[in-house]
N, C-alpha and C positions, 0 to 999 in steps of 0.2 A: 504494500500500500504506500501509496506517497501520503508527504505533509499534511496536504490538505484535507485527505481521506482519512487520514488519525485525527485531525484536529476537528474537522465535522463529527465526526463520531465521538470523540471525548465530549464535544460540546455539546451534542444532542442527545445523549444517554443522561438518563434519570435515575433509574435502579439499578444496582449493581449484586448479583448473586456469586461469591466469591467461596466455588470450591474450594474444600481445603485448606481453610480459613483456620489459623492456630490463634491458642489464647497462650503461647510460648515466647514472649517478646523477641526472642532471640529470632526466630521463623522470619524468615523473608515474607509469606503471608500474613502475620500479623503486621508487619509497615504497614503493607501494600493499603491490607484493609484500613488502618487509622488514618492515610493518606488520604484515601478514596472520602471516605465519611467525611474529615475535615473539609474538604473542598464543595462540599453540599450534598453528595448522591447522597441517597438512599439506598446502603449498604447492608447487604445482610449474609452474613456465615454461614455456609452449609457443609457441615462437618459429622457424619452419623458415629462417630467414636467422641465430641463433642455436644452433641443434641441436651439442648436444655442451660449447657453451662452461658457465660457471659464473653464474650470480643468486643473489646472497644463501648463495653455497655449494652449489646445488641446480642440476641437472645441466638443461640447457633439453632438452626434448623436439621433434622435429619435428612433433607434431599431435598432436591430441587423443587419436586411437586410443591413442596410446602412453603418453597419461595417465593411461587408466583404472585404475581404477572412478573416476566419474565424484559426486562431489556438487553442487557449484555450479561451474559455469564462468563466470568474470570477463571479461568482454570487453571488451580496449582496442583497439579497431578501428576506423574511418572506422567512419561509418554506413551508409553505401553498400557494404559491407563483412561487416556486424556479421550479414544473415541468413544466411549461410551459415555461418559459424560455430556461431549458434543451431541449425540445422539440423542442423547434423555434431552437435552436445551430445545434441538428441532422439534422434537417432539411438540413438545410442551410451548413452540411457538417462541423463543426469543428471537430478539432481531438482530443479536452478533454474539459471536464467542472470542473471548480473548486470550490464548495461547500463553503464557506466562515464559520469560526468559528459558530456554534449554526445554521447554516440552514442543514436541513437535511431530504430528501426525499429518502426514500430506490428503491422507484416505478420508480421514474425519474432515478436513477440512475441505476435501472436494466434496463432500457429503454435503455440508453445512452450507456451502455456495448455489449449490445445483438446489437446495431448499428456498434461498434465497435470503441465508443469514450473509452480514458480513463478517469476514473473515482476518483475524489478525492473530499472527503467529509466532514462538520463536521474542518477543519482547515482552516490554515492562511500561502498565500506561505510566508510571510514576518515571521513569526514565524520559518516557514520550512527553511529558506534561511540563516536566521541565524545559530539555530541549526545546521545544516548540513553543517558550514561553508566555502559556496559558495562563489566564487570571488566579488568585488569588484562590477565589470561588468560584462554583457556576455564576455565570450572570440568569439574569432572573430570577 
């Protein structure tokens, strides 16, 4: 994806469903998610070995179903891992999945295109957000 396809898509997503979402501060997905939250989405953890506990305040969900509605789902998952996940998202109707640093299935993500999600792979919106120096907040 180019700049402006990351940057439309950071800026038009609302709710954010972040697989694999740890209450471990140390976890690369605990940033991610208090990044995401700070900046206004409506962020929520789905982690079924975490269900019920707290991230960032916000209550962990056992799956995705119980995320819904669905905008972008974040995935910090093995990659050997990562298409089923993408697959429960299309399901369930999200409108983009977002690949996290080093997970990277080509298959799920021709899956998830040809459904009509967008597709971003292989990075970090927190890396993307800065780089392409995004506001503060969402606007609006």
């Amino acid at each position: 994806m180019d700049d402006s396809a990351i940057r439309d898509l950071l800026l038009a997503t609302r709710r954010i469903a972040v697989v694999g979402a740890s209450d471990r501060p140390e976890r690369p997905s605990h940033g991610v998610f208090g990044f995401l939250l700070a900046r206004g989405y409506d962020t929520v953890p789905v982690n079924p070995q975490l269900a019920g506990r707290s991230v960032h305040g916000r209550t962990v969900l056992p799956d995705l179903a119980a995320a819904q509605p669905l905008d972008m789902v974040d995935v910090f998952r093995r990659s050997s891992l990562a298409g089923a996940v993408v697959d429960e998202a299309v399901r369930l109707g999200a409108r983009s999945v977002w690949l996290q640093l080093g997970v990277v299935d080509a298959g799920a993500a021709a899956r998830a295109r040809e459904a009509g999600l967008v597709v971003v792979m292989d990075r970090c919106p927190v890396i993307e957000w800065r780089r392409l120096g995004l506001p503060a907040r969402l606007p609006g």
